[in-house]
HTML snippet that shows the backbone in 3Dmol.js (N, CA, C, O; Angstrom):
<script src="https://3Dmol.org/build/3Dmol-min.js"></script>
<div id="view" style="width:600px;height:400px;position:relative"></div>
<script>
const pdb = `
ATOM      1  N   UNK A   1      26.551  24.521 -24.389  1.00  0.00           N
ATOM      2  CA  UNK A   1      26.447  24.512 -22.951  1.00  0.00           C
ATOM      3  C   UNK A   1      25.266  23.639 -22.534  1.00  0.00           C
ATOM      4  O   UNK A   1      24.221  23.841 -23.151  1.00  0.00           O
ATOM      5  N   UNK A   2      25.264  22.586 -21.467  1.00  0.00           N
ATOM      6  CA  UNK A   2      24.322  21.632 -21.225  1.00  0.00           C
ATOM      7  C   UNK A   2      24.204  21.819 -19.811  1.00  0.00           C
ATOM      8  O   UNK A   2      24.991  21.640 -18.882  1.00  0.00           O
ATOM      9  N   UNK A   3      22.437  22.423 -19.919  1.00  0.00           N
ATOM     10  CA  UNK A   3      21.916  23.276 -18.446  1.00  0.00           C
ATOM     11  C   UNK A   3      21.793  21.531 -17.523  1.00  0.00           C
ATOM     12  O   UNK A   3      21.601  20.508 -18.179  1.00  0.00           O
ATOM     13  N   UNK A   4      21.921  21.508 -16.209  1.00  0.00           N
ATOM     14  CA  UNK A   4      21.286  20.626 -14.996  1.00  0.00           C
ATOM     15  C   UNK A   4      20.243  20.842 -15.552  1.00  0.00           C
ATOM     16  O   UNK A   4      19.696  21.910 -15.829  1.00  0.00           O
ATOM     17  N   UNK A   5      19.723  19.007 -15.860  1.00  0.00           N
ATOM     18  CA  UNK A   5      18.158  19.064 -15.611  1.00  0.00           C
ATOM     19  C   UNK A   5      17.532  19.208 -13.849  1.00  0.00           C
ATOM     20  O   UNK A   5      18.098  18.768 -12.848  1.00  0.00           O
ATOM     21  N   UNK A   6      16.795  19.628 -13.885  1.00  0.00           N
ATOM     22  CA  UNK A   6      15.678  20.295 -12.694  1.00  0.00           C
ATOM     23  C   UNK A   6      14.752  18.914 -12.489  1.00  0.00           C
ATOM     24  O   UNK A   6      14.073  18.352 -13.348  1.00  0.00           O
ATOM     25  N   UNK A   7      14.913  18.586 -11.252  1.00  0.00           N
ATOM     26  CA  UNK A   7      13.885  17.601 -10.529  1.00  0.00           C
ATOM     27  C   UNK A   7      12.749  18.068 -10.385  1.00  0.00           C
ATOM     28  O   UNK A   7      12.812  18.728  -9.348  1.00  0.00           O
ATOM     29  N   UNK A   8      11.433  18.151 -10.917  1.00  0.00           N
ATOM     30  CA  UNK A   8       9.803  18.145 -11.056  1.00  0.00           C
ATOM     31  C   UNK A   8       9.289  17.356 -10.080  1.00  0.00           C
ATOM     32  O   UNK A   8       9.654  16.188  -9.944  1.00  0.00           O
ATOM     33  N   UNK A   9       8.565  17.819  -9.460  1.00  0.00           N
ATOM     34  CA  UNK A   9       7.543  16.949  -8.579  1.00  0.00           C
ATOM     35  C   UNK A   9       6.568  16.949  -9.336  1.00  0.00           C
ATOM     36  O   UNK A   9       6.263  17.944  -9.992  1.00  0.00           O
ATOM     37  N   UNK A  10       5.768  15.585  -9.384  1.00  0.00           N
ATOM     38  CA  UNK A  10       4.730  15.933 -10.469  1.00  0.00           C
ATOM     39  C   UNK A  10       3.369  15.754  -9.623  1.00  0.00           C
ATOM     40  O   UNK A  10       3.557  14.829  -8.833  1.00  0.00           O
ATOM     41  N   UNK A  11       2.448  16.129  -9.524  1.00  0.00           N
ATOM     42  CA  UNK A  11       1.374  15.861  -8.578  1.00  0.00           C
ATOM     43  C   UNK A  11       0.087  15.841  -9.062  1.00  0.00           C
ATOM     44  O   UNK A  11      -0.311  16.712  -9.837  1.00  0.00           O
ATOM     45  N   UNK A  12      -0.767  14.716  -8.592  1.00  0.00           N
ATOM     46  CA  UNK A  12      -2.139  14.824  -9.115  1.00  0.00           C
ATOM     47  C   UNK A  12      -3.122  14.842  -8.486  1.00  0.00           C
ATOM     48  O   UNK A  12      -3.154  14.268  -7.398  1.00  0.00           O
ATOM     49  N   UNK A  13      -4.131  15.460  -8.950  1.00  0.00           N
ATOM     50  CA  UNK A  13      -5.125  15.444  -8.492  1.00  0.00           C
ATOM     51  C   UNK A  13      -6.459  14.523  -7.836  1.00  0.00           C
ATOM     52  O   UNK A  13      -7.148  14.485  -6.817  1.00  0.00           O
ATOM     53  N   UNK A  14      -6.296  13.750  -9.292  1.00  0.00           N
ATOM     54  CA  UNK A  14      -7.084  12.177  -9.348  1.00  0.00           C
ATOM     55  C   UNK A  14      -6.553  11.425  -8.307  1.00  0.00           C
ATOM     56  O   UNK A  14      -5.555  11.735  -7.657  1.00  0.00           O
ATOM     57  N   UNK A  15      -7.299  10.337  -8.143  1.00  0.00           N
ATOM     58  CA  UNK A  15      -6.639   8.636  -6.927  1.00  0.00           C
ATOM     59  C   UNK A  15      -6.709   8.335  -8.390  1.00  0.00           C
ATOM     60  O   UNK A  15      -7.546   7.434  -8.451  1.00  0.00           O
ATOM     61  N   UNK A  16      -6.272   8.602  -9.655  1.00  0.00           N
ATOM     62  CA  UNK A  16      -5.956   7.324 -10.461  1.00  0.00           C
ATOM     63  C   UNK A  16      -4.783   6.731  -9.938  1.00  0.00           C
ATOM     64  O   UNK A  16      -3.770   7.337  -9.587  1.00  0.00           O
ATOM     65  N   UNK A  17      -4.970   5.565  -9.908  1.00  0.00           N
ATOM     66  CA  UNK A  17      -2.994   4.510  -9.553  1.00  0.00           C
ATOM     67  C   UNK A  17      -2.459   4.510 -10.961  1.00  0.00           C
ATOM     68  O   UNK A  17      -2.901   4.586 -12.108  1.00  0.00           O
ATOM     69  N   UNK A  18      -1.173   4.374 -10.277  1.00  0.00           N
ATOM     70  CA  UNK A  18      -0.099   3.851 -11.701  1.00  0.00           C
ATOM     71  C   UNK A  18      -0.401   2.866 -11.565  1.00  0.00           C
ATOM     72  O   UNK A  18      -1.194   2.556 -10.677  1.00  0.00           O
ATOM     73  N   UNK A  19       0.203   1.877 -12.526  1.00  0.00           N
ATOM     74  CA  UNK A  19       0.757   0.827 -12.774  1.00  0.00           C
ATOM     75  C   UNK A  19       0.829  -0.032 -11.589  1.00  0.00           C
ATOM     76  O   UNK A  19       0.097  -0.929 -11.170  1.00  0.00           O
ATOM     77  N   UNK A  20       2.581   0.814 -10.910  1.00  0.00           N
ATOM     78  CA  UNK A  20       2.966  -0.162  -9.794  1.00  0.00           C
ATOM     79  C   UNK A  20       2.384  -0.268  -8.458  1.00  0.00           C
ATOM     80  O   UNK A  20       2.641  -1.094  -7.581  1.00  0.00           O
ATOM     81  N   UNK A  21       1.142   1.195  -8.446  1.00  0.00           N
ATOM     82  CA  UNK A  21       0.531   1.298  -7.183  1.00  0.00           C
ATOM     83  C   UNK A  21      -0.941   0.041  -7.582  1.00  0.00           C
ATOM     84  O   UNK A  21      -1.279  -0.863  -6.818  1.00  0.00           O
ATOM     85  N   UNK A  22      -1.338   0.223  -8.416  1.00  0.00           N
ATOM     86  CA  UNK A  22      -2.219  -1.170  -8.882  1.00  0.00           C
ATOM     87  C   UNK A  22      -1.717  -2.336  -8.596  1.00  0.00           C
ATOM     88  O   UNK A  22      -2.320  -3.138  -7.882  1.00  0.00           O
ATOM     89  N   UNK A  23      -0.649  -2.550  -9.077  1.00  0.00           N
ATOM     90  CA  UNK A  23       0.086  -4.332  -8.860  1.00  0.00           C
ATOM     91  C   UNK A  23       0.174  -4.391  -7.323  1.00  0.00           C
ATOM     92  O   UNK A  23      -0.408  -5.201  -6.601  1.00  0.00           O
ATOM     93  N   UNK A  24       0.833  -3.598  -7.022  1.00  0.00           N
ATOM     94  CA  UNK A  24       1.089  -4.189  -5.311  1.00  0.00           C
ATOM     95  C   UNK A  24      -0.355  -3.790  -4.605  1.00  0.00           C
ATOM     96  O   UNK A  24      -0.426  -3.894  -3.381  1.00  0.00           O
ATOM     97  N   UNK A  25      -1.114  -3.491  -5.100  1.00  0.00           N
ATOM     98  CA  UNK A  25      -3.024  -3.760  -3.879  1.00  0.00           C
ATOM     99  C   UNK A  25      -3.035  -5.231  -4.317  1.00  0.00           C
ATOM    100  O   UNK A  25      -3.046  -6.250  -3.627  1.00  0.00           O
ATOM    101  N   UNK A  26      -3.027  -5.014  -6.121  1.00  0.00           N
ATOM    102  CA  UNK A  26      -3.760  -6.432  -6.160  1.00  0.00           C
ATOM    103  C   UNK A  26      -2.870  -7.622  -5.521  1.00  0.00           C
ATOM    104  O   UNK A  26      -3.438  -8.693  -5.306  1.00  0.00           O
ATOM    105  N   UNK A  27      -1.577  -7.488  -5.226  1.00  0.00           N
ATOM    106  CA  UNK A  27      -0.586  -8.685  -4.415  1.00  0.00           C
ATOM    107  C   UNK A  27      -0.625  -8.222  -3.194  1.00  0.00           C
ATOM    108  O   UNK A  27       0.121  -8.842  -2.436  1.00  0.00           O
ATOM    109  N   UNK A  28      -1.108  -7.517  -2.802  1.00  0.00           N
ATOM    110  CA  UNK A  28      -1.892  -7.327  -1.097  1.00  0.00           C
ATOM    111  C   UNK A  28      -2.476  -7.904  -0.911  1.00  0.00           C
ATOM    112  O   UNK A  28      -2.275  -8.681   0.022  1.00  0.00           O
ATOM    113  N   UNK A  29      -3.914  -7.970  -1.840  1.00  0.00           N
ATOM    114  CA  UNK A  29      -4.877  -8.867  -1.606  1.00  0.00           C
ATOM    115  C   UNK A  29      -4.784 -10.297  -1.782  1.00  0.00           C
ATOM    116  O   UNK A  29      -5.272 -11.090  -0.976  1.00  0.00           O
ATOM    117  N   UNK A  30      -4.282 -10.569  -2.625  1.00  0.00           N
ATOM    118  CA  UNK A  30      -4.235 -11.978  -2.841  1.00  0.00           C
ATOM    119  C   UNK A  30      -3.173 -12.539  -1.348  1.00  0.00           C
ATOM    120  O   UNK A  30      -3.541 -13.540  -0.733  1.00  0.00           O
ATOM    121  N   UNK A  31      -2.110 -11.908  -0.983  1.00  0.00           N
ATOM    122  CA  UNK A  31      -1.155 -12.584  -0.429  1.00  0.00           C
ATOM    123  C   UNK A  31      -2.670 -12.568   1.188  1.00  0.00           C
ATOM    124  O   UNK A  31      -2.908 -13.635   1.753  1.00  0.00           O
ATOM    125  N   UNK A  32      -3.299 -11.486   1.545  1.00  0.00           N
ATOM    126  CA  UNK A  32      -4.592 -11.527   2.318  1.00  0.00           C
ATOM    127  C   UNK A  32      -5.596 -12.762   1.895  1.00  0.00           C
ATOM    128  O   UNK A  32      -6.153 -13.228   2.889  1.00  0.00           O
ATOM    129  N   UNK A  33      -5.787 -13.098   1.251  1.00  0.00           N
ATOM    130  CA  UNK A  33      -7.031 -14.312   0.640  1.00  0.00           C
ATOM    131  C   UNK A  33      -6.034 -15.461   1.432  1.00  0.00           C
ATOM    132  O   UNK A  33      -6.752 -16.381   1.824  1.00  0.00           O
ATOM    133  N   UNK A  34      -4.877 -15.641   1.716  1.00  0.00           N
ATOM    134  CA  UNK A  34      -4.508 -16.890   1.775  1.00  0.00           C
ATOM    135  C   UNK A  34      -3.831 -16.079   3.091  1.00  0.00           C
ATOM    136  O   UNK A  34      -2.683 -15.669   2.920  1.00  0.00           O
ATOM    137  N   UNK A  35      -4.188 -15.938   3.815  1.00  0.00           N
ATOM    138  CA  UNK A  35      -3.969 -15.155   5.470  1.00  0.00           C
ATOM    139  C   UNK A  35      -4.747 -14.389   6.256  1.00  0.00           C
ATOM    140  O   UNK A  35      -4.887 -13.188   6.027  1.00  0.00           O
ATOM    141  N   UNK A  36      -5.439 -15.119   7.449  1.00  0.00           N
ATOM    142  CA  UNK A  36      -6.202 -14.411   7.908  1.00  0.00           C
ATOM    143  C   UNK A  36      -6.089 -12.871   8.620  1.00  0.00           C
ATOM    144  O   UNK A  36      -7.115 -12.370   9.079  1.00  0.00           O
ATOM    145  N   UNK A  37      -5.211 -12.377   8.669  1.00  0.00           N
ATOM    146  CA  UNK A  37      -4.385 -10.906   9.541  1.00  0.00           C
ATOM    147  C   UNK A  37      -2.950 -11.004   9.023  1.00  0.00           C
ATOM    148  O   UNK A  37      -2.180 -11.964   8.970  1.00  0.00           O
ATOM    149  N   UNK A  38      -2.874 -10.263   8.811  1.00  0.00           N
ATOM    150  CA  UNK A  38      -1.163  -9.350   8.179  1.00  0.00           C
ATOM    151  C   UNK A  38      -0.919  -8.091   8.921  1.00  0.00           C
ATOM    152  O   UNK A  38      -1.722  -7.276   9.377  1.00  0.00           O
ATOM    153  N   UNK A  39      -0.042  -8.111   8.932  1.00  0.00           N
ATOM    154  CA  UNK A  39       0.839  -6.976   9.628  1.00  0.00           C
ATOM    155  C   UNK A  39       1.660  -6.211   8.319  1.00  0.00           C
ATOM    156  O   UNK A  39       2.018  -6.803   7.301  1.00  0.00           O
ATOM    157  N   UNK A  40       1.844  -4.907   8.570  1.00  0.00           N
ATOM    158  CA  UNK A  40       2.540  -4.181   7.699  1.00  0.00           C
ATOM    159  C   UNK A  40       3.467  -4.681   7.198  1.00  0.00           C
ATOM    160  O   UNK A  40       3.557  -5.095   6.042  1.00  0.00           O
ATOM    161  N   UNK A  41       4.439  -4.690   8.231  1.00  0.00           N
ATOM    162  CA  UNK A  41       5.935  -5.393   8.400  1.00  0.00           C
ATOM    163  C   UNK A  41       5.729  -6.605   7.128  1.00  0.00           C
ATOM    164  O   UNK A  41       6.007  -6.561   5.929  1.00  0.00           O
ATOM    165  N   UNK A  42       5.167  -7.589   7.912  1.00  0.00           N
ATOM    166  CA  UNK A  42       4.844  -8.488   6.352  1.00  0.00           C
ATOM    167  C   UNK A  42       4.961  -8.611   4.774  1.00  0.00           C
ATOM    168  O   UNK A  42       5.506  -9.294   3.907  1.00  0.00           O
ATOM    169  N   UNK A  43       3.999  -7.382   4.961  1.00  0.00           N
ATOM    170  CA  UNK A  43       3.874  -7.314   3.518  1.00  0.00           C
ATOM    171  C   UNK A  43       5.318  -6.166   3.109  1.00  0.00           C
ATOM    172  O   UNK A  43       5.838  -6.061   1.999  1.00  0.00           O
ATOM    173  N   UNK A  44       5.586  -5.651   3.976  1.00  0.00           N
ATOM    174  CA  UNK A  44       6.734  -4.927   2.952  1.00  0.00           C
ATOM    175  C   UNK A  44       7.679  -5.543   2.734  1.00  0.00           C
ATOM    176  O   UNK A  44       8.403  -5.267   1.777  1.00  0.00           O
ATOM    177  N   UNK A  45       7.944  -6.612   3.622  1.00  0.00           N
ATOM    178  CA  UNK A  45       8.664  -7.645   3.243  1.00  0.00           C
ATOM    179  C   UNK A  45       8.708  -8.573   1.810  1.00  0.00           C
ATOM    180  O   UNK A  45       9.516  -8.955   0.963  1.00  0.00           O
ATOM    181  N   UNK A  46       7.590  -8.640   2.073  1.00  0.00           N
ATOM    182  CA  UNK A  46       6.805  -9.660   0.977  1.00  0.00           C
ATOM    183  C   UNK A  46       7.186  -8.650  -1.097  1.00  0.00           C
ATOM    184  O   UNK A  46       7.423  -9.087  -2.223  1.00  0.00           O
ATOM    185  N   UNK A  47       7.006  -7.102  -0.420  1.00  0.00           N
ATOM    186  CA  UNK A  47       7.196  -6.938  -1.507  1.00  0.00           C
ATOM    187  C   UNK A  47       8.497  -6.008  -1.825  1.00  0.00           C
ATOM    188  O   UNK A  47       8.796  -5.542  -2.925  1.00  0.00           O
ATOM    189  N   UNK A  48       9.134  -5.865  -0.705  1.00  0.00           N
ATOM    190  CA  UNK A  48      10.211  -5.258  -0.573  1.00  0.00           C
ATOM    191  C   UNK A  48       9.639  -3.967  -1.264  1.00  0.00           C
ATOM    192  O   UNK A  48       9.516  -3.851  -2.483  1.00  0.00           O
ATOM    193  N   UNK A  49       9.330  -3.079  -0.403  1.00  0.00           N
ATOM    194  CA  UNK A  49       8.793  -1.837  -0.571  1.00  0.00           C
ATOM    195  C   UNK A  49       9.026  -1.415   1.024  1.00  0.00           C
ATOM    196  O   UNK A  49       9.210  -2.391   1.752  1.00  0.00           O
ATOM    197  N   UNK A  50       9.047  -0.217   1.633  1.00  0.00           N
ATOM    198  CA  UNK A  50       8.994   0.280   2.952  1.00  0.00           C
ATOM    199  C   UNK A  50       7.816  -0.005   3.696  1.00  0.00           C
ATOM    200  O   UNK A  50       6.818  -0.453   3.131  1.00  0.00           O
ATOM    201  N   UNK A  51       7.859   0.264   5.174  1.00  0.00           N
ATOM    202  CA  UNK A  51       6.684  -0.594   6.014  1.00  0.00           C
ATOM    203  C   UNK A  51       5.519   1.252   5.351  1.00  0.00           C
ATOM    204  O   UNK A  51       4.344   1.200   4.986  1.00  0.00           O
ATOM    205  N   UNK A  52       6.015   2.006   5.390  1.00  0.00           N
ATOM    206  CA  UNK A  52       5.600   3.473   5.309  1.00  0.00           C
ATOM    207  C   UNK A  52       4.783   3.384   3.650  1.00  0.00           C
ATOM    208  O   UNK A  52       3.615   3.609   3.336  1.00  0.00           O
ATOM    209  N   UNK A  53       5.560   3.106   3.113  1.00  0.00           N
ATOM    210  CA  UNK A  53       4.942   3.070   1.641  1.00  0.00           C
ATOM    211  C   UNK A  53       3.529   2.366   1.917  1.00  0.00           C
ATOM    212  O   UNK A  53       2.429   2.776   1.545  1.00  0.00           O
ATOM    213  N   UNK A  54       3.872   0.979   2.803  1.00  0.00           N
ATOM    214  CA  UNK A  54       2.996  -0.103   3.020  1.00  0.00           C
ATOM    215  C   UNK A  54       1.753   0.241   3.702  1.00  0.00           C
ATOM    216  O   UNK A  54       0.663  -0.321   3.597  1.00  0.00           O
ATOM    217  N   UNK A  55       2.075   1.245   4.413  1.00  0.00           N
ATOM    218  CA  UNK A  55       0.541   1.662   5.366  1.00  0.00           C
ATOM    219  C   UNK A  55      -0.258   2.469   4.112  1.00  0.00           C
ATOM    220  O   UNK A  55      -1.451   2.317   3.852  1.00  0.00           O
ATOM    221  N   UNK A  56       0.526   3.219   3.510  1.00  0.00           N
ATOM    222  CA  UNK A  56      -0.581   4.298   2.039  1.00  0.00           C
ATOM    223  C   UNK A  56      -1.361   3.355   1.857  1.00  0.00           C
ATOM    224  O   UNK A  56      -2.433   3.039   2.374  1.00  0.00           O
ATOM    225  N   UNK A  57      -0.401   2.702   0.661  1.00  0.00           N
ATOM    226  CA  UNK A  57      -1.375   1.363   0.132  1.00  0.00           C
ATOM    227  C   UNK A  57      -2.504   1.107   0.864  1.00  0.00           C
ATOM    228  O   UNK A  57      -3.614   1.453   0.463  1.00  0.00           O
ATOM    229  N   UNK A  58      -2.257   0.309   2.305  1.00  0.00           N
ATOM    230  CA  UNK A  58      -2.939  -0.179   2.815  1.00  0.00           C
ATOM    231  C   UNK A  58      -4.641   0.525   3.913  1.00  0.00           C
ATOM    232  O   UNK A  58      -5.657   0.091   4.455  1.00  0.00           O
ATOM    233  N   UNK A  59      -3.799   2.015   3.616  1.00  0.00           N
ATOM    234  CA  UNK A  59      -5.347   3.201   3.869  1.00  0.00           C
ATOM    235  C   UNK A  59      -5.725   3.252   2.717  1.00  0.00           C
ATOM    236  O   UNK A  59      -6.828   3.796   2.674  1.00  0.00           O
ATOM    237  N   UNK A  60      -5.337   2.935   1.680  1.00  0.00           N
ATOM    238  CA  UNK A  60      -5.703   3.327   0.291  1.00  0.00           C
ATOM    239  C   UNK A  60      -7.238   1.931   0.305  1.00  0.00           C
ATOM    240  O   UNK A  60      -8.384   2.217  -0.040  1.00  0.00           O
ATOM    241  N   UNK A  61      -6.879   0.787   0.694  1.00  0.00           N
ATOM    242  CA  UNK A  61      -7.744  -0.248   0.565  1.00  0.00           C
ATOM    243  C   UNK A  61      -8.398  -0.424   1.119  1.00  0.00           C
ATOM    244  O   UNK A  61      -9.319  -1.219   0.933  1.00  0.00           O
ATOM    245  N   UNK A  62      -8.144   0.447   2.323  1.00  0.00           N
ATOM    246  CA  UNK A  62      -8.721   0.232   3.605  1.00  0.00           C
ATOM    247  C   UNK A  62     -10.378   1.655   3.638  1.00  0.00           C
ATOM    248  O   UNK A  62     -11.369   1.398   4.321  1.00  0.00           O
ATOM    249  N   UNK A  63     -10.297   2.805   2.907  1.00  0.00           N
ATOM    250  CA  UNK A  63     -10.785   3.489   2.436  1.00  0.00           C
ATOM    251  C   UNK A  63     -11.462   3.509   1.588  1.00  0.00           C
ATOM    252  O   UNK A  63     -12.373   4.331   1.486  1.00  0.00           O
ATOM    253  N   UNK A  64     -11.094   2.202   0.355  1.00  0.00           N
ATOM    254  CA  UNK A  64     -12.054   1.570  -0.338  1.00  0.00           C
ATOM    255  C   UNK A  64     -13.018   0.466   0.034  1.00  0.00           C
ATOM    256  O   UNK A  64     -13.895   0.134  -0.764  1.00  0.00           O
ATOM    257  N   UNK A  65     -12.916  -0.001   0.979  1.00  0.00           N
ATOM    258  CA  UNK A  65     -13.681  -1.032   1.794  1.00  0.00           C
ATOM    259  C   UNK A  65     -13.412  -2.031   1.878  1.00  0.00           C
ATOM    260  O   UNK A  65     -14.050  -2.756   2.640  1.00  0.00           O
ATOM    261  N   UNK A  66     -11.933  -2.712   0.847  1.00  0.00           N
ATOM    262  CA  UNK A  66     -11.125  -3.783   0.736  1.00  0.00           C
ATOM    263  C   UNK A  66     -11.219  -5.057   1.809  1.00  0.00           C
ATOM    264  O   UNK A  66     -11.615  -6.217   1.922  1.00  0.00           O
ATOM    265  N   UNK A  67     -10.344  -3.617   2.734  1.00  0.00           N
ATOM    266  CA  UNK A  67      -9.966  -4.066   3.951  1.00  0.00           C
ATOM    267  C   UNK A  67     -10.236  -3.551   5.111  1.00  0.00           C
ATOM    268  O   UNK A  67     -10.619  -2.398   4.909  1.00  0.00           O
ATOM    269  N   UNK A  68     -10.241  -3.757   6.058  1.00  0.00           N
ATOM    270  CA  UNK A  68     -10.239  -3.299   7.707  1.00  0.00           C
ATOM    271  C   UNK A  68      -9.024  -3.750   8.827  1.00  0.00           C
ATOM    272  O   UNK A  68      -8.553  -4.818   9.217  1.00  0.00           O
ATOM    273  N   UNK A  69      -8.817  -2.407   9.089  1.00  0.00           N
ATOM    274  CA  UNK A  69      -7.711  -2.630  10.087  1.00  0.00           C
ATOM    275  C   UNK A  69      -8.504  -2.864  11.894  1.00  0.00           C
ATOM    276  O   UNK A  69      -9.629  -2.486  12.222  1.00  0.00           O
ATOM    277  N   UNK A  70      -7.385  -3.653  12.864  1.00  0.00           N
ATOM    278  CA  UNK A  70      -8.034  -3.991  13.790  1.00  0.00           C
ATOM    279  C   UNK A  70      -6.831  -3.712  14.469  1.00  0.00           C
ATOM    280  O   UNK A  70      -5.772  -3.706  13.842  1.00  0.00           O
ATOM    281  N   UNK A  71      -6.886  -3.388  16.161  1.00  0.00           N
ATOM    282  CA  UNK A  71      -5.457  -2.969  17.134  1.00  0.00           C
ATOM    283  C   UNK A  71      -5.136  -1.786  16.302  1.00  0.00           C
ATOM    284  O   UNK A  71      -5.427  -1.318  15.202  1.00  0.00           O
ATOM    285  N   UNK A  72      -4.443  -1.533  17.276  1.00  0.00           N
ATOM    286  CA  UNK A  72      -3.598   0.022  17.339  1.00  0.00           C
ATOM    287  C   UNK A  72      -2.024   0.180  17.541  1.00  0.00           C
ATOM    288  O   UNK A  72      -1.468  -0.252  18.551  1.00  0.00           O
ATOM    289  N   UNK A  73      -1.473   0.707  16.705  1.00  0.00           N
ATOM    290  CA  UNK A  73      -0.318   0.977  16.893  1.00  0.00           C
ATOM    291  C   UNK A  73       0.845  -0.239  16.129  1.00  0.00           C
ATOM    292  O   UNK A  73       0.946  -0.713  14.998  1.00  0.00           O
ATOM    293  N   UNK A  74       1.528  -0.393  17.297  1.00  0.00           N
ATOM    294  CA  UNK A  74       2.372  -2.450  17.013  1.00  0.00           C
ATOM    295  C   UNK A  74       1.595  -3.230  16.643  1.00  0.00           C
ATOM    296  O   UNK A  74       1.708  -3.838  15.579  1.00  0.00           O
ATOM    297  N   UNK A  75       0.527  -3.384  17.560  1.00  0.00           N
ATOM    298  CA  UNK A  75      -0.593  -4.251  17.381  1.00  0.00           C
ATOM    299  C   UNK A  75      -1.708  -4.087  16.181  1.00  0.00           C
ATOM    300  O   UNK A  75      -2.786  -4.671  16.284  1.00  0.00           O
ATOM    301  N   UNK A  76      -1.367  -3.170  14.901  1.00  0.00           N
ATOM    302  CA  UNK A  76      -2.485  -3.370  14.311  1.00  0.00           C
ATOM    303  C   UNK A  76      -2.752  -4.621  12.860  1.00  0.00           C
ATOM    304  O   UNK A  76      -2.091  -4.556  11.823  1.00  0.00           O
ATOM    305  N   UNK A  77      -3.467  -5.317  13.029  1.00  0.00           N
ATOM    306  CA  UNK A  77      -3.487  -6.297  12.077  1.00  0.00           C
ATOM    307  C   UNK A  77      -4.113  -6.069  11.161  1.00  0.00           C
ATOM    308  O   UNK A  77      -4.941  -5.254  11.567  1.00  0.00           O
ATOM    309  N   UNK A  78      -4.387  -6.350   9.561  1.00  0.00           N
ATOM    310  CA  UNK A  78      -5.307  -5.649   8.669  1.00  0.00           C
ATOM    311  C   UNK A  78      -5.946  -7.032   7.937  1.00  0.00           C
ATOM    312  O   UNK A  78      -5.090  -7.808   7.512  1.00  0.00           O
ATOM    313  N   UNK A  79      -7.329  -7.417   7.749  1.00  0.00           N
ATOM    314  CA  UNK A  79      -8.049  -8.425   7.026  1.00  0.00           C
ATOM    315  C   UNK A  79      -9.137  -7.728   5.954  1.00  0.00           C
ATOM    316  O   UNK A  79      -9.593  -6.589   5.855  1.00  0.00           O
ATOM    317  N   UNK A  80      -9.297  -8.769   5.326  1.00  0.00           N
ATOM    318  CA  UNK A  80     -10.123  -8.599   4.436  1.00  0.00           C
ATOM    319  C   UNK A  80     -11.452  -8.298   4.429  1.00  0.00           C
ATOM    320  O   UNK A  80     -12.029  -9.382   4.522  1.00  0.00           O
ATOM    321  N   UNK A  81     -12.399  -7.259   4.360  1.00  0.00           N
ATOM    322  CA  UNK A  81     -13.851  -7.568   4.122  1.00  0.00           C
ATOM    323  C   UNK A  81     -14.332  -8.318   3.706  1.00  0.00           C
ATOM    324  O   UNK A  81     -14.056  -8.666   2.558  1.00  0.00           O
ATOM    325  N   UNK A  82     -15.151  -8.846   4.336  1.00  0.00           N
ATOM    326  CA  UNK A  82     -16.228  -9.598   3.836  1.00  0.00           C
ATOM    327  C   UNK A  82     -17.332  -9.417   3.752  1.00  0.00           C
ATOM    328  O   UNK A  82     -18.062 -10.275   3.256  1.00  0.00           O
TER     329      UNK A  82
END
`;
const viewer = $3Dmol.createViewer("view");
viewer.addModel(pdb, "pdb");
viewer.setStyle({}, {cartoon: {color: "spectrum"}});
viewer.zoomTo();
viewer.render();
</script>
């Protein structure tokens, strides 16, 4: 008899990133080095990922001091620290 495997949420504690949450900051940033303001929309484009996925990420960098967001709402654009 072969039980349904059971869907696990797995959850952590740490901000360690995976893998794929590492690759797409570091192609955030770079696709940012060569653009002065980006928009969400953009980049989820850019990496075909959701605009929603795209804002984490982008509080994620933005929380590290990466980046800074500017406008509100439609209007918010995100650049690089300097």
């Amino acid at each position: 008899m072969i039980l349904p495997l059971e869907k696990v949420a797995i959850k952590s504690g740490d901000k360690s990133d995976t893998a794929k949450t590492a690759m797409h900051k570091e192609q955030i940033i770079k696709y940012m080095t060569d653009h002065a303001t980006v928009r969400s929309s953009e980049i989820a484009t850019l990496l075909g990922i959701t605009v929603s996925r795209v804002k984490v990420l982008l509080a994620d960098l933005q929380s590290d001091g990466i980046i800074m967001a500017e406008g509100a709402n439609r209007n918010r654009v995100y650049r690089l620290k300097y």
